[in-house]
C-alpha positions in Angstrom: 51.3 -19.4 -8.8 50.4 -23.0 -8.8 48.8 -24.6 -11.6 45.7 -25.4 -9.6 45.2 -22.1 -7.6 45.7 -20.2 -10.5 42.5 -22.4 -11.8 40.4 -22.2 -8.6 41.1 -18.1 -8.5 40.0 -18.2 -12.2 37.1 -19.3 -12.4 35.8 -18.0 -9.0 37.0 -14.4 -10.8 35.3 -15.4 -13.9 32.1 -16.7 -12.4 31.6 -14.3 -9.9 33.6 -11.1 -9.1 31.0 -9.4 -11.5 28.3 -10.4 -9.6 27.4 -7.0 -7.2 26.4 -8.0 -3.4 23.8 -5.7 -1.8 22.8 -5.9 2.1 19.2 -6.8 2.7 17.4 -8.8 5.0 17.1 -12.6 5.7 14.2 -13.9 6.4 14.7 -16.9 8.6 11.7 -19.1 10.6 14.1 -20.2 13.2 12.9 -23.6 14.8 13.6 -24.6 18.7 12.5 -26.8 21.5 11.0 -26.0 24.4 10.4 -28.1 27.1 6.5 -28.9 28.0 7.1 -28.5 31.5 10.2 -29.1 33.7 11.5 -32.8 33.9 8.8 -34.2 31.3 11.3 -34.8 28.8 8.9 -34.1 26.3 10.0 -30.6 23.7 7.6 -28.4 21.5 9.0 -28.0 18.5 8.5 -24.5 17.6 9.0 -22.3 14.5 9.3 -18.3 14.4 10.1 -15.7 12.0 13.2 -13.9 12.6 14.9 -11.3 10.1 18.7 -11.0 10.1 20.8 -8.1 8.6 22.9 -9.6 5.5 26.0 -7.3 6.1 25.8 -9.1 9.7 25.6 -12.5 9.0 28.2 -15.1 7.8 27.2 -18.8 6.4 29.8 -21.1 7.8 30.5 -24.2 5.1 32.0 -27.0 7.3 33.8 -29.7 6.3 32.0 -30.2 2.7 35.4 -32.6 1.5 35.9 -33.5 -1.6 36.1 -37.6 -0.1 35.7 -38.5 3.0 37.0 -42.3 4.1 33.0 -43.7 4.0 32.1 -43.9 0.8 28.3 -43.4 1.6 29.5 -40.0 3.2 30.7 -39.2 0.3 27.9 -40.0 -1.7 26.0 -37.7 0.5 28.1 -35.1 0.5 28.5 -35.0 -3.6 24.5 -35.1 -3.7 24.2 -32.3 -0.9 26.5 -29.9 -2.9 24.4 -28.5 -6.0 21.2 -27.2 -3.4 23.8 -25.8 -1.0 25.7 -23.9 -3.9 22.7 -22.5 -4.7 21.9 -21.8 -1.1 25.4 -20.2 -1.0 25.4 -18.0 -4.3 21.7 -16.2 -3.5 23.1 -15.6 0.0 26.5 -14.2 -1.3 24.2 -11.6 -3.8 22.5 -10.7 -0.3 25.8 -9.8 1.2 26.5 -12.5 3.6 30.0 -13.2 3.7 31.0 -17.2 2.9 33.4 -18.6 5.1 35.0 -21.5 3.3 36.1 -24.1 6.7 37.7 -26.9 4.6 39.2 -28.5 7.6 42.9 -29.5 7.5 43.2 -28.8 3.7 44.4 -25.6 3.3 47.4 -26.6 2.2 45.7 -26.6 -1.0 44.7 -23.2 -0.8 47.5 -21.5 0.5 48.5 -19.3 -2.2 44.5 -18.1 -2.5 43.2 -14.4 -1.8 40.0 -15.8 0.3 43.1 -17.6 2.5 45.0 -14.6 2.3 41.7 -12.6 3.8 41.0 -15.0 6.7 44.7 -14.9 7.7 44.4 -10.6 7.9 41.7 -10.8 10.5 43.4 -9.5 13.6 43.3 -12.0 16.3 40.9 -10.9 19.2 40.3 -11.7 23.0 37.3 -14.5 23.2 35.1 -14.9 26.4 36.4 -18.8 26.2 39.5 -20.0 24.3 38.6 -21.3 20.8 39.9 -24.7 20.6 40.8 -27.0 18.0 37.5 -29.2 18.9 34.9 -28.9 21.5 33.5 -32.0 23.2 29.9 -32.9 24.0 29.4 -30.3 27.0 28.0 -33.1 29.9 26.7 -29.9 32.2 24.7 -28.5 29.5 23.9 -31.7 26.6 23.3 -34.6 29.2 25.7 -37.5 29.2 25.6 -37.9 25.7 24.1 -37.6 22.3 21.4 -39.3 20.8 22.7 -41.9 18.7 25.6 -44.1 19.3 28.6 -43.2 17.0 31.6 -44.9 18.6 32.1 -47.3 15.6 32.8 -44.1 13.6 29.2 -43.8 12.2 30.3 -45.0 8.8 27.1 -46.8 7.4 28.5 -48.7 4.6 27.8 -52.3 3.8 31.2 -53.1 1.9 33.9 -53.4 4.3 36.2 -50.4 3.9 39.1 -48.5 5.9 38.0 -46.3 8.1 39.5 -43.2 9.9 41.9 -42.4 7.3 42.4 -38.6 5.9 41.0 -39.0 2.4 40.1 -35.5 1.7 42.3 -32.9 0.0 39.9 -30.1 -0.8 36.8 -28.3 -0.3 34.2 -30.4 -2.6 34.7 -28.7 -6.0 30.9 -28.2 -6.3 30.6 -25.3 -3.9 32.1 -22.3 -5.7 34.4 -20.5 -4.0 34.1 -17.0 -5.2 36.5 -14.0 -5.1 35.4 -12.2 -1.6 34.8 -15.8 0.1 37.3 -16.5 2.9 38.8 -19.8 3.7 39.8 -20.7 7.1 39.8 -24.4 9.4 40.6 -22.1 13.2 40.3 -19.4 15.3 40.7 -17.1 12.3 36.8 -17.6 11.4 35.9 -16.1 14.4 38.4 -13.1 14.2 36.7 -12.3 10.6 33.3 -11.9 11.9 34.5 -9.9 14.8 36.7 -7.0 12.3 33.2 -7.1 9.6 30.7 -6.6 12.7 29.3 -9.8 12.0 26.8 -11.5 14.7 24.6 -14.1 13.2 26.1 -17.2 11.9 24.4 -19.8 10.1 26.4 -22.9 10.0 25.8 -25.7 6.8 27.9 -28.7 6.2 29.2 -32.1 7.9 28.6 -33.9 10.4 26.5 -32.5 12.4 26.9 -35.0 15.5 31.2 -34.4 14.9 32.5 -31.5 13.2 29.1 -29.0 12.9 29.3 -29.5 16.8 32.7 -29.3 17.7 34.9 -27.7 15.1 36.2 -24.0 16.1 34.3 -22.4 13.9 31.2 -24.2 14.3 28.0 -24.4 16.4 29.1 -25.3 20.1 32.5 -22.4 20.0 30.2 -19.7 17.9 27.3 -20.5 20.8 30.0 -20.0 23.5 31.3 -16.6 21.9 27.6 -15.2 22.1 27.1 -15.4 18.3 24.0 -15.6 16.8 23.7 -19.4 15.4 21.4 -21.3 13.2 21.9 -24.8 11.9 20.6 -25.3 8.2 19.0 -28.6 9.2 18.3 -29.9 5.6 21.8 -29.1 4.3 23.9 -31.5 6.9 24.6 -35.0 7.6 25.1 -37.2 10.4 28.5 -40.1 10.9 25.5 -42.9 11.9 25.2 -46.8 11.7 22.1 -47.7 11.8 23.4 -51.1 13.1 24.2 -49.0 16.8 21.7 -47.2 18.7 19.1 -46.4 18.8 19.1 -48.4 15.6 16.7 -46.3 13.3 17.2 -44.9 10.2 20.4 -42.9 9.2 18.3 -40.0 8.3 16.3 -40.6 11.7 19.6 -40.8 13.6 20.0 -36.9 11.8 16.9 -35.9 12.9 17.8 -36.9 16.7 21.0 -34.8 16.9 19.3 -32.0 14.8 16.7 -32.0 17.8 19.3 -32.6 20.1 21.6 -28.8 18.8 17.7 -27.4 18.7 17.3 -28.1 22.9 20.5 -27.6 24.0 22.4 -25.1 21.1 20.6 -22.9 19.0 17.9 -23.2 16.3 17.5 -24.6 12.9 16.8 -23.1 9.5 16.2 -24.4 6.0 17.5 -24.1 2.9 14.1 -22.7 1.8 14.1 -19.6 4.2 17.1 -18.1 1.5 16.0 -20.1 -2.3 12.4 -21.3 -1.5 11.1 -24.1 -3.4 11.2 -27.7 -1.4 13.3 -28.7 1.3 16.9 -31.2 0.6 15.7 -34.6 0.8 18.2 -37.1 0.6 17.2 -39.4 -2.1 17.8 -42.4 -0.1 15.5 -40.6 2.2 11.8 -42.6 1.6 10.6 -41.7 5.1 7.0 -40.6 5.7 6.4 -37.5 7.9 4.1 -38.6 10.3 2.9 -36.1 12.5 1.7 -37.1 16.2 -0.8 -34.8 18.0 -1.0 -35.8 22.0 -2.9 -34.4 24.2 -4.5 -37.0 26.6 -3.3 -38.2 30.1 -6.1 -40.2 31.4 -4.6 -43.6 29.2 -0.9 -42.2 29.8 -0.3 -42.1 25.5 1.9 -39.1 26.6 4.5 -41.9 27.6 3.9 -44.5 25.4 3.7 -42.6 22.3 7.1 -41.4 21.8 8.8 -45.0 23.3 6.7 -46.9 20.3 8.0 -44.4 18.3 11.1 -44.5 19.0 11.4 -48.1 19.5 9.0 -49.3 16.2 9.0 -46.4 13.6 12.4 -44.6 13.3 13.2 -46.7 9.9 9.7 -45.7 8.2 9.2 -42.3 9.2 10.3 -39.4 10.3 8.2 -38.2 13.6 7.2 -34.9 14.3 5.3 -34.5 18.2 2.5 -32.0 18.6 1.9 -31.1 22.9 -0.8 -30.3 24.8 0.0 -26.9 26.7 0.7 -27.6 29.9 -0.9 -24.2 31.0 -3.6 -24.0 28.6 -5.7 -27.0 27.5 -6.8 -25.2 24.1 -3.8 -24.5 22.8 -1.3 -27.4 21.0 1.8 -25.3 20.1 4.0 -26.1 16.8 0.8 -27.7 15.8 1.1 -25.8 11.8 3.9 -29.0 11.7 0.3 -31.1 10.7 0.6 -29.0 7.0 3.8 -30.8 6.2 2.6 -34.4 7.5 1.9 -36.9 5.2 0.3 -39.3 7.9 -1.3 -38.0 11.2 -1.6 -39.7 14.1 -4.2 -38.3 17.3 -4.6 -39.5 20.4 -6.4 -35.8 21.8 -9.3 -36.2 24.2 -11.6 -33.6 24.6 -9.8 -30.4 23.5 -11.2 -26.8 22.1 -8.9 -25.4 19.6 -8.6 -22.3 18.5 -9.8 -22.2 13.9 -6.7 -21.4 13.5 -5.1 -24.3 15.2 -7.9 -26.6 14.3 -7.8 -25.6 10.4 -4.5 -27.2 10.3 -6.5 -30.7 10.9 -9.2 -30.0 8.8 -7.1 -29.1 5.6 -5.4 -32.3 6.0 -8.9 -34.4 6.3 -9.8 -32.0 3.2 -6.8 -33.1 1.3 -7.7 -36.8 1.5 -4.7 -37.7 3.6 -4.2 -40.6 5.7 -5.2 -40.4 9.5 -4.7 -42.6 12.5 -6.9 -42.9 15.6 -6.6 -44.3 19.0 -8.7 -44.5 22.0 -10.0 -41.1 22.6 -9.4 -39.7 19.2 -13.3 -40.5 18.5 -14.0 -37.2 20.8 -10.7 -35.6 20.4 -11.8 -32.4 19.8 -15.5 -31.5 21.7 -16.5 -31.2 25.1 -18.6 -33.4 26.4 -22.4 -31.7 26.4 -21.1 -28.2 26.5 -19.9 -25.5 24.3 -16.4 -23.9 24.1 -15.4 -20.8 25.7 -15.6 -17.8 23.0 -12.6 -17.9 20.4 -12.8 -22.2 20.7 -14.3 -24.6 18.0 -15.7 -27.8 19.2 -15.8 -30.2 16.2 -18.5 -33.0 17.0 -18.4 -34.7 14.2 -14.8 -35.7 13.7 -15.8 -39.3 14.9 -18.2 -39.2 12.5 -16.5 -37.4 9.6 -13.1 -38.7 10.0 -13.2 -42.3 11.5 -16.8 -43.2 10.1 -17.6 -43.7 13.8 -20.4 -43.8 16.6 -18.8 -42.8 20.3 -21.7 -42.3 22.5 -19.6 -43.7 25.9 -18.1 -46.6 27.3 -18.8 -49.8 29.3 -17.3 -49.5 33.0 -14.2 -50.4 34.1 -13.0 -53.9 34.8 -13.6 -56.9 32.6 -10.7 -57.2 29.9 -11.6 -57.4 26.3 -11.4 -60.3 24.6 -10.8 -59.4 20.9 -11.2 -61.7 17.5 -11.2 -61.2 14.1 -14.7 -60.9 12.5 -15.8 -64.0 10.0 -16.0 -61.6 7.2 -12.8 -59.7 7.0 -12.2 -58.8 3.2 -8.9 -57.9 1.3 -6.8 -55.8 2.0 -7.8 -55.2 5.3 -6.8 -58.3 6.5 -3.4 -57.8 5.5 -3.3 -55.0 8.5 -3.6 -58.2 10.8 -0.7 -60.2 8.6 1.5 -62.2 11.3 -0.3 -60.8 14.4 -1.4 -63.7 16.9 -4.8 -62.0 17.5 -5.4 -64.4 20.2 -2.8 -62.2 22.0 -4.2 -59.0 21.9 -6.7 -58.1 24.5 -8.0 -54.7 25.7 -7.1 -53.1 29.2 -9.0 -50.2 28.8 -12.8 -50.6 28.8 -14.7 -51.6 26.1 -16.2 -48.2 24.0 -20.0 -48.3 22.5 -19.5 -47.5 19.2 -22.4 -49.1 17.0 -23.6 -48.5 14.5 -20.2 -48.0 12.5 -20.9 -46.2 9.1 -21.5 -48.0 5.7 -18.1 -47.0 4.6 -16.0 -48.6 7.6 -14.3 -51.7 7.5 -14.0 -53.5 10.9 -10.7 -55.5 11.2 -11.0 -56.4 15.5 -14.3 -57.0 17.3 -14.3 -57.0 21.2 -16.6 -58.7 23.7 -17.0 -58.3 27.4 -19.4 -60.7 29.6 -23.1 -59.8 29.5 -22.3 -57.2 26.8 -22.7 -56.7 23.2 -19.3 -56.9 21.1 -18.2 -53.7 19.5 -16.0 -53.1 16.9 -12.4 -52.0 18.3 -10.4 -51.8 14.7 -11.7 -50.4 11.6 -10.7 -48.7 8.2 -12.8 -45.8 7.1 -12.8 -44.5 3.4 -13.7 -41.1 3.7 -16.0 -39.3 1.7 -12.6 -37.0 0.7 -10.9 -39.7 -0.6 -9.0 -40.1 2.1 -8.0 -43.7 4.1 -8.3 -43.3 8.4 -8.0 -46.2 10.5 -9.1 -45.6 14.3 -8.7 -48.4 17.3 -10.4 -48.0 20.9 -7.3 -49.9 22.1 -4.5 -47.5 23.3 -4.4 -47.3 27.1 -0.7 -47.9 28.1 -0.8 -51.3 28.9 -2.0 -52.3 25.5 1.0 -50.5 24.1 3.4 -52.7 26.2 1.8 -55.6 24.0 4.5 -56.6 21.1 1.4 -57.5 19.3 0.2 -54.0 19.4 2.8 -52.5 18.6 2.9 -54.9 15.2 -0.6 -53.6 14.6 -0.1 -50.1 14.7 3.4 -50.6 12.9 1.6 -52.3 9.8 -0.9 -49.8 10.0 1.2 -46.7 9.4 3.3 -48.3 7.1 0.3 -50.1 4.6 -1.9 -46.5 5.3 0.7 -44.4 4.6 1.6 -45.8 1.5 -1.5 -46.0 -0.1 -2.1 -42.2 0.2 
């Protein structure tokens, strides 16, 4: 036996064939998307519990190379390994089977009893041939993905050779232990089928190449009427920031992890089998922000998630909260708000549900940051009527959140001519850094909101003809501890304003950070 085979079957003997696998269950919360309503475009994102039989369910490790020909793949990959391991081993004493998918080094492992147990499985007839790689499926996935990867996705900064086969092995990290199978085909599939195995749960690289279109992996797994999950913290996307949609590289993951979620299957974490936190990257400094919508009279519905997509994929990673379209008082996937670290509302006049609207309340509570716009100052009351039984209208959120004073609004018409007040202090004013005030007017009509509390900070002031000015901008210290920041501007038009879109860009970032 080769020198090195007789090491790897060593110390996987040594490490683990001691260890004692029982069945038992999985507790997964499996997260999918939904659409809204047909043709919006717009997806709940929507988390479940699901339990999974052990004996029943394999964990598919794909493509976890030793090198790969980007160095910052590498990198990744090296500081992905010791979480998934440990994702890996506490699965394994569950009695999931590991299937080792290594692709085109098995050479190395040739001489290796989890080779020697993939190669056994009988071969069996598939409801579509499993082939070596699967390409994006146009009639199901749209005419492409997400983020643009033709230059390889390789987001280096050196110059460095690209497309070359630098791996060898499976990353030695990952232990391979004694009952683990190794495979890079068809065989993977054959295994499950002679254990009775249903549920997959794939975990690896990349998920926008190999995760998707490997023979082992999510599309061909999907297409044999497996059960499949995605572990969406313990993967990795080939993406250059420098191509589109030009966000982050972790934001370009997030996009083709939403992308497998509408069109595949759903998505797990490595906490549903270990607990503790979720894998973060530690290049990863992205805020969460967390964006509840639920207004159509100023049409944020649309230009919510184009500013998002266009202005804040390289500082945070955005989470969307809709409206219902069938039911008014109910925001599904809204329990993402306990994970936010900045919140964002644009709601008008919605009963929730306490157990919906606790989720905003523990995060006021907590002294976290919140953002306002336009009808967030009476997000979450009727106006001069109570909620139908089992509904909470909260009347003071204006008051207790954004330190406001919404009583109504002047009438349509007149634009509003905005300024900066004579007696901005510091910091504030550094919300306003390189924005040509003089630019920014207000197409939506000008709200009464005087008297602001004692603890705002106004930053804007508008003024219509024959009208008093009203503040438009302000900071609120809350008496939590907490930092909001609500504008009256928001109606669509003022988001196709590029110095709007600075303004609420230097807003999340500065409030975000000083939370």
């Amino acid at each position: 036996m080769p020198a090195r085979v007789l090491i790897l079957f060593s110390i996987a003997c040594c490490c683990l064939l001691s260890q004692q696998a029982h069945s038992a269950d999985l507790s997964l919360n499996t997260r999918s998307r939904t659409e809204t309503a047909d043709e919006t475009g717009r997806f709940h994102s929507l988390t479940k519990p699901t339990t999974w039989q052990a004996e029943q369910t394999a964990i598919v490790v794909c493509d976890m190379w030793d090198k790969h020909w980007c160095p910052t793949a590498t990198e990744r990959v090296g500081q992905m390994v010791p979480r998934m391991n440990e994702v890996i081993t506490a699965a394994r004493q569950k009695g999931v089977l590991i299937i080792h998918c290594p692709s085109n080094t098995l050479d190395f492992y040739k001489d290796t009893p989890q080779r020697k147990l993939a190669m056994a499985a009988p071969k069996v007839d598939t409801k579509i041939p499993l082939q070596g790689w699967c390409h994006l499926d146009k009639s199901i996935e749209g005419a492409a993905l997400p983020i643009d990867d033709s230059d390889g996705g390789c987001d280096c900064e050196e110059p460095f050779t690209k497309n070359y086969r630098a791996w060898t092995r499976q990353h030695p990290g990952i232990t391979i232990a004694y009952n683990d199978a190794i495979t890079d085909s068809a065989e993977a599939f054959y295994l499950m089928k002679q254990r009775g195995i249903t549920n997959v749960i794939v975990m690896g690289v990349h998920t926008n190449m190999c995760v998707l279109g490997r023979p082992f992996s999510i599309r061909q797994m999907v297409q044999q009427g497996q059960n499949v999950v995605l572990m969406r913290d313990m993967t990795d996307t080939m993406y250059n920031p420098k191509m589109a949609p030009f966000v982050s590289h972790f934001t370009g993951t997030d996009l083709v992890v939403n992308h497998i979620e509408q069109y595949w299957c759903p998505t797990i974490l490595s906490t549903d089998i270990i607990g503790g936190e979720e894998f973060r990257f530690p290049a990863d400094k992205r805020k969460h922000l967390v964006v509840l919508c639920a207004e159509q009279e100023y049409r944020t519905n649309e230009s919510l998630p184009k500013f998002a997509k266009e202005q804040l994929g390289h500082d945070f990673r955005v989470t969307f909260v809709w409206d219902d379209a069938n039911d008014r008082s109910n925001l599904p996937g809204i329990e993402a708000v306990a994970d936010a670290d900045v919140l964002l509302v644009s709601v008008r006049r919605r009963t929730l549900p306490a157990s919906q609207l606790k989720f905003v309340k523990d995060f006021v509570a907590a002294g976290k940051p919140v953002v306002g716009i336009r009808t967030a100052s009476h997000a979450f009351c009727l106006r001069g009527k109570e909620p139908e039984a089992g509904l909470e209208n909260w009347t003071d959120f204006d008051k207790d959140v954004f330190g406001g004073n919404y009583t109504n609004h002047h009438g349509n018409g007149p634009k509003t001519t905005i300024a900066v007040p004579p007696d901005l202090p510091q910091p504030f004013a550094n919300a306003l850094k390189g924005i040509a005030v003089g630019k920014l007017v207000g197409n939506g009509s000008l709200y009464r909101v005087s008297p602001l509390a004692e603890t705002t900070s106004p930053v804007l002031i508008g003024s219509i003809p024959n009208a008093d000015a009203e503040p438009i901008a302000w900071f609120n210290k809350r008496a939590d501890g907490g930092t909001s920041f609500y504008t009256s501007l928001g109606h669509i038009d003022d988001f196709a304003n590029p110095e709007f879109q600075k303004l609420m860009t230097q807003v999340l970032r500065s409030i975000s950070q000083a939370n």
